[in-house]
Gaussian input, Z-matrix of N, CA and C with variables (Angstrom, degrees):
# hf/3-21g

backbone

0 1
 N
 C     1     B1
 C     2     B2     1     A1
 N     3     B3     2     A2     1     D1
 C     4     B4     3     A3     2     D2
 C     5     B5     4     A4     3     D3
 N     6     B6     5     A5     4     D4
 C     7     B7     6     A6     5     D5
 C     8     B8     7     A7     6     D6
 N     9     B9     8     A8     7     D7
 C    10    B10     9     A9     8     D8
 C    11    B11    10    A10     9     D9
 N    12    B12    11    A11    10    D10
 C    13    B13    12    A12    11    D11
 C    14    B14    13    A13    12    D12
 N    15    B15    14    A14    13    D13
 C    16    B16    15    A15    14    D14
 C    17    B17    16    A16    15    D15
 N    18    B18    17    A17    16    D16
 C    19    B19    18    A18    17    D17
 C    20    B20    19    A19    18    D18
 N    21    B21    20    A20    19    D19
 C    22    B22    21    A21    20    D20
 C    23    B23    22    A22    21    D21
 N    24    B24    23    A23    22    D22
 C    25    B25    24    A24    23    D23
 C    26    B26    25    A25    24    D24
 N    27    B27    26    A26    25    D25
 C    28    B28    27    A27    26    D26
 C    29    B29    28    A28    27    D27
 N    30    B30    29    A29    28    D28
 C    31    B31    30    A30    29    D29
 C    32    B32    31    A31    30    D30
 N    33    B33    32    A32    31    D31
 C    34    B34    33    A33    32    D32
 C    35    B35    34    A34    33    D33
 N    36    B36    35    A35    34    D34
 C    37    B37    36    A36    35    D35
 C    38    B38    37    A37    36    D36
 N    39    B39    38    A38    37    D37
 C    40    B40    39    A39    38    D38
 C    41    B41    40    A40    39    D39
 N    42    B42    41    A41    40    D40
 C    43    B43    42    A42    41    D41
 C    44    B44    43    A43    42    D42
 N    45    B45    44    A44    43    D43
 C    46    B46    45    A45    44    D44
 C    47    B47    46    A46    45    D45
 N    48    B48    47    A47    46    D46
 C    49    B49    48    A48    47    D47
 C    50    B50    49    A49    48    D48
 N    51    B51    50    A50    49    D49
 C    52    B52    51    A51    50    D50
 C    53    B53    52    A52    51    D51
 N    54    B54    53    A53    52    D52
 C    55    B55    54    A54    53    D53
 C    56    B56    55    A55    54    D54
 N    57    B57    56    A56    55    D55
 C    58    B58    57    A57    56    D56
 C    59    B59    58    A58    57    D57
 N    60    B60    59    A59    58    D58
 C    61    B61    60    A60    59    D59
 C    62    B62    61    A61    60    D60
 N    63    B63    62    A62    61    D61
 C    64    B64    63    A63    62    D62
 C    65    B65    64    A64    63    D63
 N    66    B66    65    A65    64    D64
 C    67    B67    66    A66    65    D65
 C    68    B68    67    A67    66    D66
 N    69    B69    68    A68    67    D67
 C    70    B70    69    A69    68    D68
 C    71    B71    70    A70    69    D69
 N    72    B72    71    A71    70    D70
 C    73    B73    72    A72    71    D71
 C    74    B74    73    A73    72    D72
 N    75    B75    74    A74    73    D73
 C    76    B76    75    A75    74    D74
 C    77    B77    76    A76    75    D75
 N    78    B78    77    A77    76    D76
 C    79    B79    78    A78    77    D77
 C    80    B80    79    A79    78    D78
 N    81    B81    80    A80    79    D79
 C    82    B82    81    A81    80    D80
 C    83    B83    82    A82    81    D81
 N    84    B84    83    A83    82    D82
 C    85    B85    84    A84    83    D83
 C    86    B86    85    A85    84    D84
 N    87    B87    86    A86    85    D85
 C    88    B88    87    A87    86    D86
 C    89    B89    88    A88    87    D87
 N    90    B90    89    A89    88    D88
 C    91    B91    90    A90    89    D89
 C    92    B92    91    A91    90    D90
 N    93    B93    92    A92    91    D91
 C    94    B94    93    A93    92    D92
 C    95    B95    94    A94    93    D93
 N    96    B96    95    A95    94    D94
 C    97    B97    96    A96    95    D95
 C    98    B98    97    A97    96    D96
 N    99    B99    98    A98    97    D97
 C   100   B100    99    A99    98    D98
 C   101   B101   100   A100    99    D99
 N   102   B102   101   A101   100   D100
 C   103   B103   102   A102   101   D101
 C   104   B104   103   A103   102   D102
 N   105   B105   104   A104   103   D103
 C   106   B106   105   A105   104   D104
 C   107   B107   106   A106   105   D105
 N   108   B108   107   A107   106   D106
 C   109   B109   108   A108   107   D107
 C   110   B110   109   A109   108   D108
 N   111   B111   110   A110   109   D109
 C   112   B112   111   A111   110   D110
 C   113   B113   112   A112   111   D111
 N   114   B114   113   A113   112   D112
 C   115   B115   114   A114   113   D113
 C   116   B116   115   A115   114   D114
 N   117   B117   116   A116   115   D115
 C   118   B118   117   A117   116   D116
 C   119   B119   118   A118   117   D117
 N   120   B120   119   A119   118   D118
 C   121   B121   120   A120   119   D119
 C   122   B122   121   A121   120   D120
 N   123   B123   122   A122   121   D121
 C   124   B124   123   A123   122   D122
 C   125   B125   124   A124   123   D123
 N   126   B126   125   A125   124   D124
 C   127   B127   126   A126   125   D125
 C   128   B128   127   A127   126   D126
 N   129   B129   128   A128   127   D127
 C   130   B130   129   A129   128   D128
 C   131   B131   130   A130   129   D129
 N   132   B132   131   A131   130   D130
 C   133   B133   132   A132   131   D131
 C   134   B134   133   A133   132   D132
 N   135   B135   134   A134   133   D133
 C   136   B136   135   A135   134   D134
 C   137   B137   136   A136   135   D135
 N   138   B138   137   A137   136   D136
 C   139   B139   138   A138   137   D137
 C   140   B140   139   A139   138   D138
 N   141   B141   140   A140   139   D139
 C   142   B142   141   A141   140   D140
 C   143   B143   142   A142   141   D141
 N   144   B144   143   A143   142   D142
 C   145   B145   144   A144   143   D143
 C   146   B146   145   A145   144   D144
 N   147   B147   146   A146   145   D145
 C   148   B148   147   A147   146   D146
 C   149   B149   148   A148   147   D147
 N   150   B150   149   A149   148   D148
 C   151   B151   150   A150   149   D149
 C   152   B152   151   A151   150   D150
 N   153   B153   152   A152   151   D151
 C   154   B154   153   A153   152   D152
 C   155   B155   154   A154   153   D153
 N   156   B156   155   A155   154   D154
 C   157   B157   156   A156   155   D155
 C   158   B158   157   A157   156   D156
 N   159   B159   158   A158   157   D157
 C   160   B160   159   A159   158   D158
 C   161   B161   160   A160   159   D159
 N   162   B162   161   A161   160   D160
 C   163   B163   162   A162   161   D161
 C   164   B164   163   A163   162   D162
 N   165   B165   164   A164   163   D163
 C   166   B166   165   A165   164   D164
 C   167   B167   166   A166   165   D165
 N   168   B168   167   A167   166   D166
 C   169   B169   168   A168   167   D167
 C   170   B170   169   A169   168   D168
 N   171   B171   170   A170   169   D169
 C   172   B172   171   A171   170   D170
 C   173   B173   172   A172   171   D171
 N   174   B174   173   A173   172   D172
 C   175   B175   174   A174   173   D173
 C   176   B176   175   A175   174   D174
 N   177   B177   176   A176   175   D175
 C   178   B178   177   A177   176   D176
 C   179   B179   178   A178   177   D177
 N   180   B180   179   A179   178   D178
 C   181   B181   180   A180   179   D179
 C   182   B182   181   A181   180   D180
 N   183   B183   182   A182   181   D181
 C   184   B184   183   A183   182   D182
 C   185   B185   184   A184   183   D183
 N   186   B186   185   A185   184   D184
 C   187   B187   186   A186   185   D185
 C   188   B188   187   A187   186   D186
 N   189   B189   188   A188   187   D187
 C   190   B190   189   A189   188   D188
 C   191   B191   190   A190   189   D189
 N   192   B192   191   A191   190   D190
 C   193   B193   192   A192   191   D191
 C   194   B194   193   A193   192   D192
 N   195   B195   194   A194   193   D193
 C   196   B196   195   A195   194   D194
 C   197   B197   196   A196   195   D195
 N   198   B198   197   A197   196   D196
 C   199   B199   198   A198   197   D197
 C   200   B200   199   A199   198   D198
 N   201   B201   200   A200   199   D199
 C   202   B202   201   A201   200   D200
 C   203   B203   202   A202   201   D201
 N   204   B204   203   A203   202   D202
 C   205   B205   204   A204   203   D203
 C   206   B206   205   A205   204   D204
 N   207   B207   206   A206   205   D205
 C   208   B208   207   A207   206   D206
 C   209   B209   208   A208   207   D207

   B1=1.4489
   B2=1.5224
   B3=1.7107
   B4=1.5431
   B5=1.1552
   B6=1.9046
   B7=1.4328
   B8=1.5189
   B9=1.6830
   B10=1.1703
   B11=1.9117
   B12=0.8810
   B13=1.7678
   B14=1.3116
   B15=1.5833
   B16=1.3830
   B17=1.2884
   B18=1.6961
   B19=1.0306
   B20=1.6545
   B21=1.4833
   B22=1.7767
   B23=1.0164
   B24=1.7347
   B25=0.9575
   B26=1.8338
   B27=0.5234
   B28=1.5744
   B29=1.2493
   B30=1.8187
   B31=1.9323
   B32=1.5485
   B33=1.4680
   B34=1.6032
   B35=2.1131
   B36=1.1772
   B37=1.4008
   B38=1.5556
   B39=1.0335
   B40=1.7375
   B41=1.1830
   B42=1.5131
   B43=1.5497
   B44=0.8758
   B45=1.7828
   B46=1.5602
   B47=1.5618
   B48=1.2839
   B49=1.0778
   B50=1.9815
   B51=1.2939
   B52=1.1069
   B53=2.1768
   B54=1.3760
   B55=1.1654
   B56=1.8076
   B57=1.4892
   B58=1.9531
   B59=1.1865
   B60=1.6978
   B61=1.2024
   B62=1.6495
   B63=1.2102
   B64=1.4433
   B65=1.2527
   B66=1.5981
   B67=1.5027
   B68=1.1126
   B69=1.7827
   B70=0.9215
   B71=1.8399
   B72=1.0282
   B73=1.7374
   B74=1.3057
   B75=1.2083
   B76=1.7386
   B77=1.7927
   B78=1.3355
   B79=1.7439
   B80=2.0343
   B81=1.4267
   B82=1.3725
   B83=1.8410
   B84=1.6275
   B85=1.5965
   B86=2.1129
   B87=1.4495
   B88=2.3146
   B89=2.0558
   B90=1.4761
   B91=1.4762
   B92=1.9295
   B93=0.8807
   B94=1.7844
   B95=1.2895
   B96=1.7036
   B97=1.4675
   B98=1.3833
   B99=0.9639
   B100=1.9928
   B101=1.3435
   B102=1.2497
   B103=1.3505
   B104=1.6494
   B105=0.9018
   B106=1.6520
   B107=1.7346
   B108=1.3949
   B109=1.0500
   B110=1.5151
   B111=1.3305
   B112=1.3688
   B113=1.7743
   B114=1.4101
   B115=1.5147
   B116=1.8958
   B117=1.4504
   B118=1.3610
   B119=1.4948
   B120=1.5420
   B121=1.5040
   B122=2.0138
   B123=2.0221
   B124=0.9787
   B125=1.9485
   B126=1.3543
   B127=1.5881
   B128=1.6947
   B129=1.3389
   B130=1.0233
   B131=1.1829
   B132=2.1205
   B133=1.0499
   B134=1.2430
   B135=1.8746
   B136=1.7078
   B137=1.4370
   B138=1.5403
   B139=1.3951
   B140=2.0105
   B141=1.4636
   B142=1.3737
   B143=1.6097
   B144=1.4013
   B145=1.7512
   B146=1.1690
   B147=1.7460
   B148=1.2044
   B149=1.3275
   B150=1.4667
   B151=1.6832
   B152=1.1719
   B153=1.2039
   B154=1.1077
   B155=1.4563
   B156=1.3210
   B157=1.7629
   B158=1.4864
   B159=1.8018
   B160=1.4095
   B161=1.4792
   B162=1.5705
   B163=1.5545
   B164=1.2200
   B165=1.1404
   B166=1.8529
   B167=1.7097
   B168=1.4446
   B169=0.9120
   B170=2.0998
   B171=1.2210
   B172=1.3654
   B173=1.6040
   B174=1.5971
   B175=1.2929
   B176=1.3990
   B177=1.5189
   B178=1.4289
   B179=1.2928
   B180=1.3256
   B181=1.6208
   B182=1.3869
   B183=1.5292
   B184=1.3498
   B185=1.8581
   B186=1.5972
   B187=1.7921
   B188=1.4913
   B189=1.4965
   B190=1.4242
   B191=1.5792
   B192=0.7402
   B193=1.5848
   B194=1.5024
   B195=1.0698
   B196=1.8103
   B197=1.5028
   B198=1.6350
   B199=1.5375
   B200=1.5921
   B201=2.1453
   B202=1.6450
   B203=1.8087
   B204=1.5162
   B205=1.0870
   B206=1.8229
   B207=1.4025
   B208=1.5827
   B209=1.5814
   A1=108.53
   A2=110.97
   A3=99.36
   A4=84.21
   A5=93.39
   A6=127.04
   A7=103.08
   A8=143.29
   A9=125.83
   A10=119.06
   A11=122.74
   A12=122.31
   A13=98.61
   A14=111.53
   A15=115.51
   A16=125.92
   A17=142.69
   A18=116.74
   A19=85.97
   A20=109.02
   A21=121.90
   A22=104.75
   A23=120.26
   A24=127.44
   A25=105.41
   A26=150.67
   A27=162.17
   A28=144.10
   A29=94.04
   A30=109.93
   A31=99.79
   A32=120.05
   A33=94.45
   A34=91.99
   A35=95.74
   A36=117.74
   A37=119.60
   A38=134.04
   A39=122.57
   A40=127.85
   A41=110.94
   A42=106.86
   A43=121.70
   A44=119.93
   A45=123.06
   A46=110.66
   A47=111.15
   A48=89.27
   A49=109.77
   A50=149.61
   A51=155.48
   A52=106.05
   A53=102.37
   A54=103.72
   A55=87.47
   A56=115.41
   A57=103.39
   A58=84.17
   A59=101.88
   A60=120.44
   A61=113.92
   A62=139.56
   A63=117.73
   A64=91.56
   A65=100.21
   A66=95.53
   A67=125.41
   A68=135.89
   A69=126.23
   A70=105.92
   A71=130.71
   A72=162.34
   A73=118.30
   A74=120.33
   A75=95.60
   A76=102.07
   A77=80.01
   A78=103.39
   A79=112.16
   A80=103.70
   A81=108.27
   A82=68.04
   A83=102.38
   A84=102.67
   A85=82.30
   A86=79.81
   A87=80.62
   A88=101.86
   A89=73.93
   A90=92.65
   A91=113.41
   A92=95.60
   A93=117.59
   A94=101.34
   A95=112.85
   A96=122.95
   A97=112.72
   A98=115.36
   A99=114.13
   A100=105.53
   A101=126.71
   A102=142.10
   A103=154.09
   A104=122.34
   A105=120.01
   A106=96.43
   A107=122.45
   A108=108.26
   A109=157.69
   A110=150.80
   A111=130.93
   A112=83.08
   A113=93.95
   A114=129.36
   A115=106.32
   A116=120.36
   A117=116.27
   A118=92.73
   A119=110.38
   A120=98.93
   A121=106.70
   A122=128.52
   A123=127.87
   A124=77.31
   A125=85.07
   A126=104.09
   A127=118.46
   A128=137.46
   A129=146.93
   A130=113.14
   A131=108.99
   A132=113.27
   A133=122.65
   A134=113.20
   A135=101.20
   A136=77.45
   A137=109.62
   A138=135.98
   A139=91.91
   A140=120.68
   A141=107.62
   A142=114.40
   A143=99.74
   A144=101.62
   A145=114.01
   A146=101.97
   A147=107.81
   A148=116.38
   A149=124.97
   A150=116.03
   A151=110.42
   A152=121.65
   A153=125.81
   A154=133.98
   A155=144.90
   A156=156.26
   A157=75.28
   A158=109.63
   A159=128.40
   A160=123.22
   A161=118.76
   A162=88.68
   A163=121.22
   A164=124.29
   A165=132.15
   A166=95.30
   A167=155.04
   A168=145.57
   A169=86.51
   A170=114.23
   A171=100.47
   A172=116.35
   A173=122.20
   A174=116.57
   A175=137.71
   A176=105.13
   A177=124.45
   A178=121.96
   A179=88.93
   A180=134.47
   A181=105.10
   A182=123.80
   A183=103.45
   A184=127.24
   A185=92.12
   A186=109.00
   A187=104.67
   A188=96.88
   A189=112.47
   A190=117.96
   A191=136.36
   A192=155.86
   A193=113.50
   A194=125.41
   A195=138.79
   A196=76.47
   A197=137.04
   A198=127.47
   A199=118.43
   A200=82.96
   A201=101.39
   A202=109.64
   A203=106.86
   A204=135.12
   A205=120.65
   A206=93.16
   A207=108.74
   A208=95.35
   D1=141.35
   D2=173.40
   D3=-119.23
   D4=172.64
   D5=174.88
   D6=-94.22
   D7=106.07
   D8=165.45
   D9=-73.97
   D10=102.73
   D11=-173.61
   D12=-119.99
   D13=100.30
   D14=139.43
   D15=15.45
   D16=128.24
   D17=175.68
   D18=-162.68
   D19=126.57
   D20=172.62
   D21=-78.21
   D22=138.28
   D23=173.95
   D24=-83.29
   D25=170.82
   D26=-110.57
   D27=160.42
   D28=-28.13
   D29=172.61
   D30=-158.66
   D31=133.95
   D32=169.29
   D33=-110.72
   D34=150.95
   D35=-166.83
   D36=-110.53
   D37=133.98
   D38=173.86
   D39=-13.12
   D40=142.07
   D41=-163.67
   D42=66.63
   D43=-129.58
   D44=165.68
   D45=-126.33
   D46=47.25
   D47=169.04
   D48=-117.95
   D49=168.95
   D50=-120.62
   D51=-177.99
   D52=138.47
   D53=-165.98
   D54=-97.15
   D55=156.03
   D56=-179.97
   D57=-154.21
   D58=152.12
   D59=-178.38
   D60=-93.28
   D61=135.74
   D62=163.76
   D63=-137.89
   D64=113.17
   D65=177.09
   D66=65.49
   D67=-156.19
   D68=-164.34
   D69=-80.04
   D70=9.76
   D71=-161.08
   D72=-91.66
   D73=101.11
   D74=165.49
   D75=-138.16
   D76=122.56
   D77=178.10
   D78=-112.39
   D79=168.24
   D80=-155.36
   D81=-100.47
   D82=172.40
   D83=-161.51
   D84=-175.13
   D85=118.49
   D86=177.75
   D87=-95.07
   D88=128.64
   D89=-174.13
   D90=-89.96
   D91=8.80
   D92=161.22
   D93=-9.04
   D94=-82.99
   D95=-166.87
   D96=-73.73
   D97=-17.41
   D98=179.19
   D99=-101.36
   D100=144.25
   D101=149.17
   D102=-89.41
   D103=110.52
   D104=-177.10
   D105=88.20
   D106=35.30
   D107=144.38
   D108=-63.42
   D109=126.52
   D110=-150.24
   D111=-130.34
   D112=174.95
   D113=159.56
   D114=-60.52
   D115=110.87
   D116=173.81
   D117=131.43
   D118=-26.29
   D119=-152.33
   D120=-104.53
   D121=151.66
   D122=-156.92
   D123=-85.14
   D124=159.28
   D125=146.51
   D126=-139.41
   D127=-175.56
   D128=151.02
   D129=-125.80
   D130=121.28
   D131=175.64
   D132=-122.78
   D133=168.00
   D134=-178.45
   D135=-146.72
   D136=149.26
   D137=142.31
   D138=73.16
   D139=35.78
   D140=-179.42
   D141=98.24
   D142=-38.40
   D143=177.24
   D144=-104.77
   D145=154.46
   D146=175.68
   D147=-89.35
   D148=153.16
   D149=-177.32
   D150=-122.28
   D151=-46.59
   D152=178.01
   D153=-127.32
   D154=142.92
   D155=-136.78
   D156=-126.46
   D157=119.95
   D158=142.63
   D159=-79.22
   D160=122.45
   D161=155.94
   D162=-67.08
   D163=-178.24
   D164=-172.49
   D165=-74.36
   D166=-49.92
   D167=-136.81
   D168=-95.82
   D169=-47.38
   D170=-176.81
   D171=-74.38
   D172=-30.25
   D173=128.92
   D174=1.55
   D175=-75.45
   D176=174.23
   D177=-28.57
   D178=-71.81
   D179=-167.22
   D180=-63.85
   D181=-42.73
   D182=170.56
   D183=-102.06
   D184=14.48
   D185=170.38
   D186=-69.26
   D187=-38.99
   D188=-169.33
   D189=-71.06
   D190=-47.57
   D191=138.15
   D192=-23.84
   D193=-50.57
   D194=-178.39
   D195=-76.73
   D196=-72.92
   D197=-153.83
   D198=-29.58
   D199=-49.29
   D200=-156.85
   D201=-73.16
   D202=0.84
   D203=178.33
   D204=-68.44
   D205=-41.99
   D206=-157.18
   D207=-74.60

């Protein structure tokens, strides 16, 4: 089972790979499978990669959800 958690990207780095924040966390994460990612923007990652590009409002929505969690 994974955990999907939101995570801002924050730095993009050589090649494709990108520094992301999750939480108090920030790990390097290869942006291989996603495209036209920038600095500002969520992704969801598993196993190092990124899979999927959030907009900011579905972003939101599931920061918010993990919060109501803690």
């Amino acid at each position: 089972m994974c955990l999907a958690i939101p995570g801002e990207v924050i730095e993009l780095l050589e090649g494709t790979k990108a520094r992301v924040r999750f939480g108090a966390s920030e790990i390097v994460i290869d942006l291989l499978f996603v495209e036209g990612v920038k600095p500002g923007d969520y992704i969801i990652a598993h196993s190092g990669f990124a899979l999927t590009l959030l907009d900011q409002e579905e972003a939101a929505a599931q920061l918010a959800v993990w919060k109501e969690m803690e």
